[in-house]
C-alpha positions as a Markdown table, in Angstrom:
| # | Residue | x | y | z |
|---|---|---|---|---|
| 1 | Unk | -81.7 | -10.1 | 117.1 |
| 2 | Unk | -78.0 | -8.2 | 117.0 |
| 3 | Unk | -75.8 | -8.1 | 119.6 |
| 4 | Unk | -73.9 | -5.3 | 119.5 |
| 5 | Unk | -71.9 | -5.7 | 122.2 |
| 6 | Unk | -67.7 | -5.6 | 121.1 |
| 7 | Unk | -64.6 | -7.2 | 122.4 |
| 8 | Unk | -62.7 | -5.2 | 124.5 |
| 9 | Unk | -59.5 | -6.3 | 125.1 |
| 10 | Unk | -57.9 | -4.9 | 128.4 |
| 11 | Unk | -55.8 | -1.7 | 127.5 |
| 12 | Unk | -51.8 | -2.5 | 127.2 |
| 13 | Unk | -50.0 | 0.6 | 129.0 |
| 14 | Unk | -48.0 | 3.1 | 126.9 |
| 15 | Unk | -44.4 | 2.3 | 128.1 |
| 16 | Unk | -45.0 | -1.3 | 127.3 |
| 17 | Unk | -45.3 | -0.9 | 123.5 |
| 18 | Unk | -42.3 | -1.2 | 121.4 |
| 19 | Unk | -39.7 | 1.7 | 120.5 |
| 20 | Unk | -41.9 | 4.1 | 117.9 |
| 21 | Unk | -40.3 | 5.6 | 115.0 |
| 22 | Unk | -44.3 | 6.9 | 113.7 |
| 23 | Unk | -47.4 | 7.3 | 114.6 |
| 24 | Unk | -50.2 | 7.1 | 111.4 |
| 25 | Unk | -53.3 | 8.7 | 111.1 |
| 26 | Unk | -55.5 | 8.4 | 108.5 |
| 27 | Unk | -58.4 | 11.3 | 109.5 |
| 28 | Unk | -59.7 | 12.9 | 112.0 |
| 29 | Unk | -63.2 | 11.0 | 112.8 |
| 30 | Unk | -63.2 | 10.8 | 117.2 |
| 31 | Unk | -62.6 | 6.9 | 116.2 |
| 32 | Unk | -59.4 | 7.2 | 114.4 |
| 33 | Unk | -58.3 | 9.9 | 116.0 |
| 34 | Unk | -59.0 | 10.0 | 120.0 |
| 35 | Unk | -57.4 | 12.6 | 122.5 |
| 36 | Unk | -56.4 | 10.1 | 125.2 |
| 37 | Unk | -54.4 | 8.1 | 122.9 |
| 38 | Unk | -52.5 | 10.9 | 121.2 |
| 39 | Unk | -51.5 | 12.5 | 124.7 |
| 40 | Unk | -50.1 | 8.9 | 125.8 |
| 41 | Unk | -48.3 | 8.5 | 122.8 |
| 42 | Unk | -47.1 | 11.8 | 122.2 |
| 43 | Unk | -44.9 | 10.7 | 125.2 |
| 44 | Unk | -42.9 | 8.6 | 123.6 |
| 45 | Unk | -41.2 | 11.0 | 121.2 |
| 46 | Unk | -42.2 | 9.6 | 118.2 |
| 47 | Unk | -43.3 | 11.4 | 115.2 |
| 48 | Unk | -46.8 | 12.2 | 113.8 |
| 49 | Unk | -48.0 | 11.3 | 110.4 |
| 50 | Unk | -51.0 | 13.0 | 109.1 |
| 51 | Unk | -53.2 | 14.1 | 106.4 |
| 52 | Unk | -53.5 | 17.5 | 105.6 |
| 53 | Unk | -55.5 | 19.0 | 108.7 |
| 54 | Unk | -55.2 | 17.3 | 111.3 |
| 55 | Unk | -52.3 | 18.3 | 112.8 |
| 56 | Unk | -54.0 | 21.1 | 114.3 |
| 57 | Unk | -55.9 | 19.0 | 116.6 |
| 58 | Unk | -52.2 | 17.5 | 117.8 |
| 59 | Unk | -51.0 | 21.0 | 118.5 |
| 60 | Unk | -54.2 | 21.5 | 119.9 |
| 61 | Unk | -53.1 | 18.6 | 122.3 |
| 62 | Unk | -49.4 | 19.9 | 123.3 |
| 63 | Unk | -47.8 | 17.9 | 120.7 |
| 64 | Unk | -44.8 | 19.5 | 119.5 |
| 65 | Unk | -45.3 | 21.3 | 115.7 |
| 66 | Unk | -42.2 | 20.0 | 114.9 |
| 67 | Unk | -43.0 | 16.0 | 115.3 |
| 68 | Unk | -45.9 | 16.7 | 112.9 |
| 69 | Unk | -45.8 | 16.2 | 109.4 |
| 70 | Unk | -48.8 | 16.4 | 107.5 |
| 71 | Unk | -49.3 | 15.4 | 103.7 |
| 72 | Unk | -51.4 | 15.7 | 100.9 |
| 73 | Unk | -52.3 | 12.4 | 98.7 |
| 74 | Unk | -49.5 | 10.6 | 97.4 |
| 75 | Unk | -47.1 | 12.9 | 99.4 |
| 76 | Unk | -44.4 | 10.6 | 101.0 |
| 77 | Unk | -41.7 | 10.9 | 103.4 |
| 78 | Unk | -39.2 | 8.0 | 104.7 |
| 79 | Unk | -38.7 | 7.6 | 108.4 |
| 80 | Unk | -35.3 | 4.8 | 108.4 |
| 81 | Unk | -35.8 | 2.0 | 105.7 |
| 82 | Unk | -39.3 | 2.8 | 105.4 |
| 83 | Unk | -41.4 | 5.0 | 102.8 |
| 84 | Unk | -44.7 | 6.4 | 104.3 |
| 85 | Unk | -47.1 | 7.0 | 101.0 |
| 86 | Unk | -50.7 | 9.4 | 101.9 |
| 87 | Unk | -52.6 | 7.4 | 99.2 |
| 88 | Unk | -56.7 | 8.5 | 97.8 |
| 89 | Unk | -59.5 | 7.3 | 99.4 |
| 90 | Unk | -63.5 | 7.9 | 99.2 |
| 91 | Unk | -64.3 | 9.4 | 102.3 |
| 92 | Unk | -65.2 | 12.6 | 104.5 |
| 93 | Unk | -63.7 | 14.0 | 107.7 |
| 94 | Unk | -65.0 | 16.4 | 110.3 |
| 95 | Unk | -65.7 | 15.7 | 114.3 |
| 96 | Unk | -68.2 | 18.4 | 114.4 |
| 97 | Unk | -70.9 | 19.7 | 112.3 |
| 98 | Unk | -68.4 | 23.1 | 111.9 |
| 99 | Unk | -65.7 | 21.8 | 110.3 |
| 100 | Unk | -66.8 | 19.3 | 107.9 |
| 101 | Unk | -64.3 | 17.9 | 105.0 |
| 102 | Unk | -61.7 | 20.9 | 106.4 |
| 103 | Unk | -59.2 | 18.2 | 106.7 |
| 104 | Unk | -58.2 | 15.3 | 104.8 |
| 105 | Unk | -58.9 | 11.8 | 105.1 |
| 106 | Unk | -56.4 | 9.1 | 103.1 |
| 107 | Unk | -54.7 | 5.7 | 103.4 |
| 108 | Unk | -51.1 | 4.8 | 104.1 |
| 109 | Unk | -49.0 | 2.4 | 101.7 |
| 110 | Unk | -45.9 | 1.5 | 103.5 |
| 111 | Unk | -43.2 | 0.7 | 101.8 |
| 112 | Unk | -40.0 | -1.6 | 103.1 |
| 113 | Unk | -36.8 | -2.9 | 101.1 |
| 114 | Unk | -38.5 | -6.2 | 101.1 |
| 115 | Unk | -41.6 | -5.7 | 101.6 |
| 116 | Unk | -45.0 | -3.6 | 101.0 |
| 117 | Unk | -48.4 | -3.6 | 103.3 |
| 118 | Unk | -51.4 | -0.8 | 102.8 |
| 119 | Unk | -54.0 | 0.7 | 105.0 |
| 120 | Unk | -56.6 | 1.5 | 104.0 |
| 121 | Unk | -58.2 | 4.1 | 106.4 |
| 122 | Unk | -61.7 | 4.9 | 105.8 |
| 123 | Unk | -62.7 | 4.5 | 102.4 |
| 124 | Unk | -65.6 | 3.3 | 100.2 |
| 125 | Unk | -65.0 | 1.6 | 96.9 |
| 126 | Unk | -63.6 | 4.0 | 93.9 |
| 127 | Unk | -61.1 | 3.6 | 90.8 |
| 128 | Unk | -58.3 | 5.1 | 93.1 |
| 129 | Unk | -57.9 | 1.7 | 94.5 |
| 130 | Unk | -56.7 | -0.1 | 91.2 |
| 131 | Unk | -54.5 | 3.1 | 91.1 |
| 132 | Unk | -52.7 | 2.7 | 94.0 |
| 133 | Unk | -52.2 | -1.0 | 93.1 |
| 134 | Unk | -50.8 | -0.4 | 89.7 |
| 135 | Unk | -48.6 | 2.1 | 91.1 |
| 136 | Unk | -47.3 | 1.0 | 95.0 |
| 137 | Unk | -48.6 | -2.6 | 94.6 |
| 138 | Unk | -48.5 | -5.7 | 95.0 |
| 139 | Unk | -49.0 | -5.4 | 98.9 |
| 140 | Unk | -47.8 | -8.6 | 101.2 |
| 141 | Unk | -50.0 | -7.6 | 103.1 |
| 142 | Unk | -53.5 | -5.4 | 103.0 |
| 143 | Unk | -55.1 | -4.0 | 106.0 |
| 144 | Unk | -58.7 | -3.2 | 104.9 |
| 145 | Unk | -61.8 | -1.4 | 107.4 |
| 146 | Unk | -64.7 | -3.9 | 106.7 |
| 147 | Unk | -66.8 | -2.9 | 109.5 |
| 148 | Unk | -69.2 | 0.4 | 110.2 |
| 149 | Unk | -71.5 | -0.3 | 106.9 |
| 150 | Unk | -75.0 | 0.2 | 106.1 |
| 151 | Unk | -76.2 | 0.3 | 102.4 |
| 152 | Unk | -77.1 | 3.7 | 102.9 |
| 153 | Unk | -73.4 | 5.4 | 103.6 |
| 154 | Unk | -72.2 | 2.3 | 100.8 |
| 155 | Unk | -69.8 | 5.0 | 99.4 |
| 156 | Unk | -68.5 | 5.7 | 102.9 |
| 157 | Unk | -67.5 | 2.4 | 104.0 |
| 158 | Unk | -66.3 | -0.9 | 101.8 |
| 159 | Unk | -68.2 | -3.5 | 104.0 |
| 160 | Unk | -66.5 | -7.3 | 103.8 |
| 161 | Unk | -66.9 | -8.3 | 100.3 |
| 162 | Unk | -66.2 | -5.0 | 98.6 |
| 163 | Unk | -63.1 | -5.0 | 101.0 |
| 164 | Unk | -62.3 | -8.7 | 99.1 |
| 165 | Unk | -62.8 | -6.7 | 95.6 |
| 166 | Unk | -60.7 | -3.9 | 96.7 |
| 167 | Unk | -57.8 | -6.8 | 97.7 |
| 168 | Unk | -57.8 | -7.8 | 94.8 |
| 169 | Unk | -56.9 | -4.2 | 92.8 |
| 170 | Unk | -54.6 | -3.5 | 95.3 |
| 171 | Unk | -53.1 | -6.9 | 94.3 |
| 172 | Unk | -52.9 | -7.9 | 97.9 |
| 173 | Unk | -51.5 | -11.0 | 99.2 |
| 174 | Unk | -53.0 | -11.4 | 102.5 |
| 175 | Unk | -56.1 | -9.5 | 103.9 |
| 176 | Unk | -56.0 | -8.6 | 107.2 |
| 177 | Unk | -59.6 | -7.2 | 108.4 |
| 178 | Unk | -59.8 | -4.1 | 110.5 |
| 179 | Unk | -62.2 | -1.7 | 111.6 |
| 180 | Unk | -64.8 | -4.0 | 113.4 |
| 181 | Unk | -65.7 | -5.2 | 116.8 |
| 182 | Unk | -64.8 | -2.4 | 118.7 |
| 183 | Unk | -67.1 | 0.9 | 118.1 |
| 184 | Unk | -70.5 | 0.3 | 117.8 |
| 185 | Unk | -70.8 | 2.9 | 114.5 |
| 186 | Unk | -72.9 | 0.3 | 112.4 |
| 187 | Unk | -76.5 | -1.5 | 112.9 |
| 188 | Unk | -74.9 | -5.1 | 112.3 |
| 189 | Unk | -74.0 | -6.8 | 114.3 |
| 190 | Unk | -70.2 | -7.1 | 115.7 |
| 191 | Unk | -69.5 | -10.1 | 114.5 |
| 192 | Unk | -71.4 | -9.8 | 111.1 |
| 193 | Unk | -68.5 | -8.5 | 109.2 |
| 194 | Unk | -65.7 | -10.6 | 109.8 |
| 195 | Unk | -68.1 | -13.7 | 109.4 |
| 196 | Unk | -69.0 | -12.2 | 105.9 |
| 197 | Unk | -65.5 | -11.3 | 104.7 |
| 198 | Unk | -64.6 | -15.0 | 105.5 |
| 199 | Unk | -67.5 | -16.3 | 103.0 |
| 200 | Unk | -66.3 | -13.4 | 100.4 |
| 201 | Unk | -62.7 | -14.7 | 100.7 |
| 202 | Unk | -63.6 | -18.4 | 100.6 |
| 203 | Unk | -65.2 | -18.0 | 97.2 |
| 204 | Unk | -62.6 | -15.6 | 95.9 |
| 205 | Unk | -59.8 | -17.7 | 97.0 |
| 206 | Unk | -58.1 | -15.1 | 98.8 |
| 207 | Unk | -55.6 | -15.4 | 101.5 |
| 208 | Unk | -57.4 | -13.6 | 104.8 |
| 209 | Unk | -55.2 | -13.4 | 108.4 |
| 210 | Unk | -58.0 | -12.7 | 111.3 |
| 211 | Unk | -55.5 | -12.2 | 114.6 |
| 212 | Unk | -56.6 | -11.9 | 117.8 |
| 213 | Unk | -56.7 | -8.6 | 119.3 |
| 214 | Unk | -52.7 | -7.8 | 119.7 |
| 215 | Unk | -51.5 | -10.9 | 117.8 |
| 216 | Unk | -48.7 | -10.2 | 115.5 |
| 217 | Unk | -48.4 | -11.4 | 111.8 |
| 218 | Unk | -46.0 | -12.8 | 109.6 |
| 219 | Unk | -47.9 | -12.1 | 105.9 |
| 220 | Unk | -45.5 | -15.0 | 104.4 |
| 221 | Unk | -46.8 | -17.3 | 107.0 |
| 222 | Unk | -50.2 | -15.7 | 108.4 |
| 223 | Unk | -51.7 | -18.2 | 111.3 |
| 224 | Unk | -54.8 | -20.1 | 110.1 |
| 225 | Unk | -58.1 | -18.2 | 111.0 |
| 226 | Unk | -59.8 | -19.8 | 114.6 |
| 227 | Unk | -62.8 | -18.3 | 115.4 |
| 228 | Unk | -62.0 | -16.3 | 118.5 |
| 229 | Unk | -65.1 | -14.5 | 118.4 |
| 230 | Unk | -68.8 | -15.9 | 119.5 |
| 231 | Unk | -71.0 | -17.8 | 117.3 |
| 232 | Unk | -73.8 | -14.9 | 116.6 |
| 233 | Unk | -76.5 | -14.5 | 114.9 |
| 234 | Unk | -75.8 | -12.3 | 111.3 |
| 235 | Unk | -76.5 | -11.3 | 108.0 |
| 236 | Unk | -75.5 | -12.4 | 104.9 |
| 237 | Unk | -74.6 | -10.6 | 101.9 |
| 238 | Unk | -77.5 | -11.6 | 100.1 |
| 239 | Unk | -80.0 | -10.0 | 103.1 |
| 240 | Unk | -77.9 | -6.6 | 103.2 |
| 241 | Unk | -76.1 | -6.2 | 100.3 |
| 242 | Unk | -73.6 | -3.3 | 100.4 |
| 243 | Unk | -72.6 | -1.8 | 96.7 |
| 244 | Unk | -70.8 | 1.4 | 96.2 |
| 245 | Unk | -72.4 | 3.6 | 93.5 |
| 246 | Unk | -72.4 | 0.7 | 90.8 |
| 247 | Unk | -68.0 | -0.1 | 91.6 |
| 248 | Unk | -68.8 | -2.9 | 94.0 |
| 249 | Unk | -67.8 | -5.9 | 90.8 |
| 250 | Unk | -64.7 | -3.7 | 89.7 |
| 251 | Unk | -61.9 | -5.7 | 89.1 |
């Protein structure tokens, strides 16, 4: 059996985050992108960073044109010390059947003086990520979506040990799992993917940070992983293998 239920961390009010410079978006699917959480942050004045798009569903929510900037892959703009890089990715976008792919989905390498981490977004596997290595990497830190994967949307989604594989051309340091045990989208079960990405990293010898749900990180010195998740039933790579139109092994 799969229990699907998530974690669900109580919500930490608005005017208790830190000082924003920049929000980042990376497309307009309802679980990237949710109403409620744009009009609370739009309150603290900080600016919007989009794909192309998608800032018309901001404006659409009484956030000011003017704190929206939207760009196109490997656009950039620098907000202080920081560069903000739209990077490729192998998705779609839409949150109706309407207005399919009528916006842009991407990732987001941000760039520091000293240091470099990616996001990832939604994305399945595809040459763009060896690109954006060679070109923005090495990351200290990658933050990969390994969750939300079936073997039938396998150019969709990475799933755990493509997100390993993509690490690597990214030439990551540490991987730091997101998109997983919070929206049901997927028929695994929620703690499935981090418990696979953990058996994909142990034989690839790569350097994976699992934090708690509002634990911070420190890439040079990332905590040692402590299962803070229940011991469920799942399914290994070998039972549900996920493989991206025959990239799943690129290197």
């Amino acid at each position: 059996m799969l229990h699907t239920a998530r974690f669900h961390p109580p919500p930490l009010p608005v005017d208790q985050l830190p000082e924003l410079d920049a929000v980042v978006i990376s497309h307009g699917h309802y679980d990237h992108l949710d109403r409620g959480a744009i009009t609370a942050l739009s309150k603290r004045g900080a600016r919007f960073v989009v794909p192309l798009g998608v800032g018309a569903h901001l404006e659409h929510w009484d956030v000011a044109a003017e704190r929206i900037v939207e760009f196109d892959w490997w656009s950039s703009v620098e907000i202080g010390a920081l560069t903000l890089v739209a990077t490729p990715a192998r998705h779609f976008s839409g949150r109706a059947t309407s207005d399919r792919n009528k916006t842009l989905w991407a990732g987001w390498a941000m760039l520091g003086p000293s240091h470099r981490v990616f996001y990832s977004g939604d994305t399945g596997m595809f040459p763009g990520l060896a690109e954006i290595g060679r070109r923005l990497g090495p990351f200290d830190a990658t933050m990969l979506e390994i969750g939300a994967y079936n073997a039938r949307w396998a150019d969709l989604h990475l799933g755990p040990e493509q997100a390993v594989a993509a690490h690597r051309q990214l030439r990551g340091k540490v991987l730091i799992p997101v998109h997983w045990g919070t929206f049901a989208l997927g028929i695994h079960g929620w703690t499935e993917p981090v418990e696979r990405l953990l058996v994909a990293a142990r034989r690839e010898d790569v350097a994976v940070a699992v934090p708690r749900p509002g634990q911070s990180v420190e890439p040079a010195d990332p905590p040692r992983v402590g299962r803070w998740w229940p011991a469920l039933p799942w399914r290994t790579a070998e039972q549900d293998p996920i493989r991206s139109s025959g990239l799943a092994n690129a290197r």
